[in-house]
Backbone bond lengths (Angstrom), bond angles and torsions (degrees), N, CA, C in turn:
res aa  C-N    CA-C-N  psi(-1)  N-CA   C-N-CA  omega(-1)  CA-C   N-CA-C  phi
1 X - - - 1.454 - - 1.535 108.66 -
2 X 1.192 121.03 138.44 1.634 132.14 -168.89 1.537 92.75 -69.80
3 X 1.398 112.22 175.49 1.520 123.71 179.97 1.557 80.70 -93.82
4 X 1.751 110.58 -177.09 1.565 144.12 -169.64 1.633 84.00 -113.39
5 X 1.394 90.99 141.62 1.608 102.49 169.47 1.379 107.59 -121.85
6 X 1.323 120.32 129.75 1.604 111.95 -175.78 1.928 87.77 -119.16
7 X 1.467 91.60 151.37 1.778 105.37 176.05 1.721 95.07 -135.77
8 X 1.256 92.67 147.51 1.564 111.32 163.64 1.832 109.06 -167.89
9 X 1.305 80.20 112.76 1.705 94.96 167.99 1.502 101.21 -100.50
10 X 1.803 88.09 135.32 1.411 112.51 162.77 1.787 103.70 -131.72
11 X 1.751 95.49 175.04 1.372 102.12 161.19 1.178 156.93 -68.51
12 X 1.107 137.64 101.99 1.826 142.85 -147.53 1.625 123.41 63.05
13 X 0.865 80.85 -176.92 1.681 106.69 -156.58 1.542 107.33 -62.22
14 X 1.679 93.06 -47.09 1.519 117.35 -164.61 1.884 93.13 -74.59
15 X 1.140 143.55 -7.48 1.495 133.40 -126.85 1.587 77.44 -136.23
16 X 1.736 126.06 -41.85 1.476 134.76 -168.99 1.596 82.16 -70.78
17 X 1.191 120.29 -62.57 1.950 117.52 -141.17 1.961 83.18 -70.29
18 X 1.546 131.44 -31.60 1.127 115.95 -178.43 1.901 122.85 -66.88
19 X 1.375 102.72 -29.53 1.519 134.45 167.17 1.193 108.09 -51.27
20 X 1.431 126.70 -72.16 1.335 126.05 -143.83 1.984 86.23 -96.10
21 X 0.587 147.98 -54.86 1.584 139.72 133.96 1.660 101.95 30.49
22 X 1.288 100.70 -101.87 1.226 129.11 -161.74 1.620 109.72 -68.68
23 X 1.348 101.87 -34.85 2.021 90.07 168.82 1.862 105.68 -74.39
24 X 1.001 93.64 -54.64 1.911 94.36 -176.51 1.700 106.24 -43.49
25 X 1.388 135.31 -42.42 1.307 139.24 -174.44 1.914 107.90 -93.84
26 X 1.184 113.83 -2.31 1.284 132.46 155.12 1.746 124.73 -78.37
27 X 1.367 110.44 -43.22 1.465 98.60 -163.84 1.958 94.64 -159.27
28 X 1.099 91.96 156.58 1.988 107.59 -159.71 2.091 83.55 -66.74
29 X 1.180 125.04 66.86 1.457 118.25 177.76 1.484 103.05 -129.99
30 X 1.754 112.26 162.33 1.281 125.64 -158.70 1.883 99.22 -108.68
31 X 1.054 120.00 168.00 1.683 112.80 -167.11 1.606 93.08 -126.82
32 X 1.618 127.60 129.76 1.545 123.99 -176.99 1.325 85.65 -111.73
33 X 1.419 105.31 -171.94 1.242 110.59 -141.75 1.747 86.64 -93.05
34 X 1.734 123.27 153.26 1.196 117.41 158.52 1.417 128.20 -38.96
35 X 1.504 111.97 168.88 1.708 125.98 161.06 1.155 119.68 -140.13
36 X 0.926 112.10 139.39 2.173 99.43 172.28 1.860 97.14 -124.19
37 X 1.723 82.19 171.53 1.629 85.81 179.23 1.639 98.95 -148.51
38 X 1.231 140.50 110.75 1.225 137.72 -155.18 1.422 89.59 -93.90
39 X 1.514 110.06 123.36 1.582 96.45 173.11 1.377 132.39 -81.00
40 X 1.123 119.76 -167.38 1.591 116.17 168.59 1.335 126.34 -77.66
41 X 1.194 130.68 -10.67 0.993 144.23 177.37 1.515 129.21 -125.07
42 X 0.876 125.99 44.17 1.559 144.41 -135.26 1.707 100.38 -79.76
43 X 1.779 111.20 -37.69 1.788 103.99 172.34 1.323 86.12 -56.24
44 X 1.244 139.20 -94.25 1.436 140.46 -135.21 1.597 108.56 -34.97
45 X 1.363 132.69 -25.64 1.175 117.44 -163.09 1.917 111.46 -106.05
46 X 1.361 103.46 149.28 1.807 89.22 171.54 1.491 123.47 -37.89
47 X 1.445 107.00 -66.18 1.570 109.44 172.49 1.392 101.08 -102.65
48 X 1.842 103.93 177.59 1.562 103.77 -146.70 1.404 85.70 -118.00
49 X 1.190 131.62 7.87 2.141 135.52 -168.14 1.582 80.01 -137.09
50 X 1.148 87.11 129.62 2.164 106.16 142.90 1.664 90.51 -94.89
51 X 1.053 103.47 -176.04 1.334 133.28 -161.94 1.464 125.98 -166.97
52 X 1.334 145.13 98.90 1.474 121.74 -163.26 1.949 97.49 -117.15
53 X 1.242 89.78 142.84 1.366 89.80 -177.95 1.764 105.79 -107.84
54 X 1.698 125.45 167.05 0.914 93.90 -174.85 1.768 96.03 -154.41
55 X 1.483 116.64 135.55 1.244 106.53 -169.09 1.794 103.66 -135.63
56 X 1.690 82.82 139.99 1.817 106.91 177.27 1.817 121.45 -66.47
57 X 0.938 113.95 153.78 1.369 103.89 168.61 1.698 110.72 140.63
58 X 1.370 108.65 174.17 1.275 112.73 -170.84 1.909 109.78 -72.95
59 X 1.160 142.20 144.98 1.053 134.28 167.97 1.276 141.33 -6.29
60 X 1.285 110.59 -72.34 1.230 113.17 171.27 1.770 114.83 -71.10
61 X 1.343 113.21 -30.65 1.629 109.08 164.58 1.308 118.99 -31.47
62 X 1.825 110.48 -63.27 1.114 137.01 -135.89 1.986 93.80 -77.80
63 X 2.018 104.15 -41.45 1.133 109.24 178.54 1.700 119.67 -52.78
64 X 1.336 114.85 -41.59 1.327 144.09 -163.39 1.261 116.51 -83.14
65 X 1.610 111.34 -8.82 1.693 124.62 171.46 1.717 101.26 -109.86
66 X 1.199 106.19 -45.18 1.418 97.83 172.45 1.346 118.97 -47.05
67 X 1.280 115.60 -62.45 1.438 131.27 171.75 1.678 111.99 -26.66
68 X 1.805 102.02 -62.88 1.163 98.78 -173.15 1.716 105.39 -64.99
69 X 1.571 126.86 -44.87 0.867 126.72 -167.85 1.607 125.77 -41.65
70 X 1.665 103.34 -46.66 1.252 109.40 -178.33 1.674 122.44 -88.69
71 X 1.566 108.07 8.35 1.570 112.35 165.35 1.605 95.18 -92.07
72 X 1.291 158.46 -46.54 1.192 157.80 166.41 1.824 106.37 -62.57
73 X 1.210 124.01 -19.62 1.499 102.90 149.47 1.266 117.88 -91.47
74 X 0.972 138.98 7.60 1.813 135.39 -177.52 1.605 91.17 -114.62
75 X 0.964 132.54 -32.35 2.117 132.16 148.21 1.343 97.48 -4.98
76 X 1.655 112.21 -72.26 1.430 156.07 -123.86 1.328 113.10 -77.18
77 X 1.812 95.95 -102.25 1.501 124.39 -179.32 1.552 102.01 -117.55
78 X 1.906 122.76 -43.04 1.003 101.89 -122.00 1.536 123.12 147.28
79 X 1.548 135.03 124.88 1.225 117.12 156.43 0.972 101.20 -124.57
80 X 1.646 114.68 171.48 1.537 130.44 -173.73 1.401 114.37 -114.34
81 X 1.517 117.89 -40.00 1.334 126.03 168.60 1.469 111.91 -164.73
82 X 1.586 130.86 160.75 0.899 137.12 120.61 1.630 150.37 -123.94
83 X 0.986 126.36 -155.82 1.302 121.26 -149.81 1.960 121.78 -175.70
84 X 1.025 119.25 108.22 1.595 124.03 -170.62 1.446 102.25 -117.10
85 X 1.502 127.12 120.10 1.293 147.99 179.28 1.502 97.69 -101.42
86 X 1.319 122.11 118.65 1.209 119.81 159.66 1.587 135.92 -84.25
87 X 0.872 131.69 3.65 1.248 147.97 -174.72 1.592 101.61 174.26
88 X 1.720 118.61 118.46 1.990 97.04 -171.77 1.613 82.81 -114.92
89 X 1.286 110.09 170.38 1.577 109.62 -164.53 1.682 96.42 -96.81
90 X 1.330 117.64 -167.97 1.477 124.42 176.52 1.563 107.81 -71.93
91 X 1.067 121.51 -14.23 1.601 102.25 169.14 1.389 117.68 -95.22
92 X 1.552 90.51 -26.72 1.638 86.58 -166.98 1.626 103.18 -74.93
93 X 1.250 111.31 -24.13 1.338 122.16 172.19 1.870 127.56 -43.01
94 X 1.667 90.84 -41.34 1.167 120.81 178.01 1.612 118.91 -66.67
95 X 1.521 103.32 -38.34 1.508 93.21 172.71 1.653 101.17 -101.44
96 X 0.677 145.33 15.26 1.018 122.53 154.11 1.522 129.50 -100.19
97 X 0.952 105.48 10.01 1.798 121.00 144.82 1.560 115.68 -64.27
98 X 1.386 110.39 -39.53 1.489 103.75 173.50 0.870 137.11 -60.59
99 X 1.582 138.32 139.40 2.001 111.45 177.67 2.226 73.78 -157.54
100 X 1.570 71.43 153.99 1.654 104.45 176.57 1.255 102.40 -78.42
101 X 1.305 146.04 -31.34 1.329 139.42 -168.69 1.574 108.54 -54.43
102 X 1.386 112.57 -42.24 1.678 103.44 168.37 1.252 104.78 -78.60
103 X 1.238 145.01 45.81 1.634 140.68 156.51 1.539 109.63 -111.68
104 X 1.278 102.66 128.48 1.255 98.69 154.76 1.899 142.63 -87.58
C-alpha cells in the first residue's frame, strides 16, 4: 500500500520551514521536497510566494502533521490550503515530484 501524501500551502518561506518543522516532530512522517506557486496577484496578498509543503506517511501520521503543520503556519503568515491524499495513483504521484523551487 502507497504512503498518504498530505499538502498544505501557506505563505512564505519563513511560514513553510515553520510548517514542515512542526508536522515532522508531530507525527512518524517523511518531508519531500518544497513547491511554491507565485500567484497572480502577488500586491494583494500579505506575502508575495505560497509555498506548499508536503508530507509522506501512513494516514493518520500524515493527518497529525498537517494539523500540527498548519497551527505553526497561522503562528507565522498564514495558510492558504490543505489537502490529504490517501493513496495518490501513478500519475498523480508523478506530479507531485515536481516543484518550481528548482526553476529559475
Amino acid at each position: 500500500m502507497a504512503d498518504a501524501v498530505g499538502i498544505i500551502e501557506v505563505y512564505g518561506l519563513v511560514a513553510a520551514f515553520a510548517a514542515l518543522d512542526a508536522g515532522c516532530k508531530a507525527a512518524n512522517v517523511t518531508a519531500e521536497t518544497f513547491d511554491k506557486n507565485k500567484p497572480k496577484n502577488p500586491d494583494k496578498l500579505k506575502v508575495p510566494l505560497i509555498v506548499a509543503v508536503k508530507f509522506r506517511g501512513s494516514v493518520e501520521a500524515v493527518k497529525a502533521a498537517v494539523e500540527a503543520a498548519e497551527t505553526a503556519a497561522n503562528g507565522v503568515s498564514g495558510v492558504v490550503t490543505k489537502h490529504i491524499i490517501a493513496r495518490p495513483e501513478h500519475d498523480t504521484e508523478n506530479m507531485l515530484k515536481l516543484s518550481g523551487l528548482d526553476k529559475k
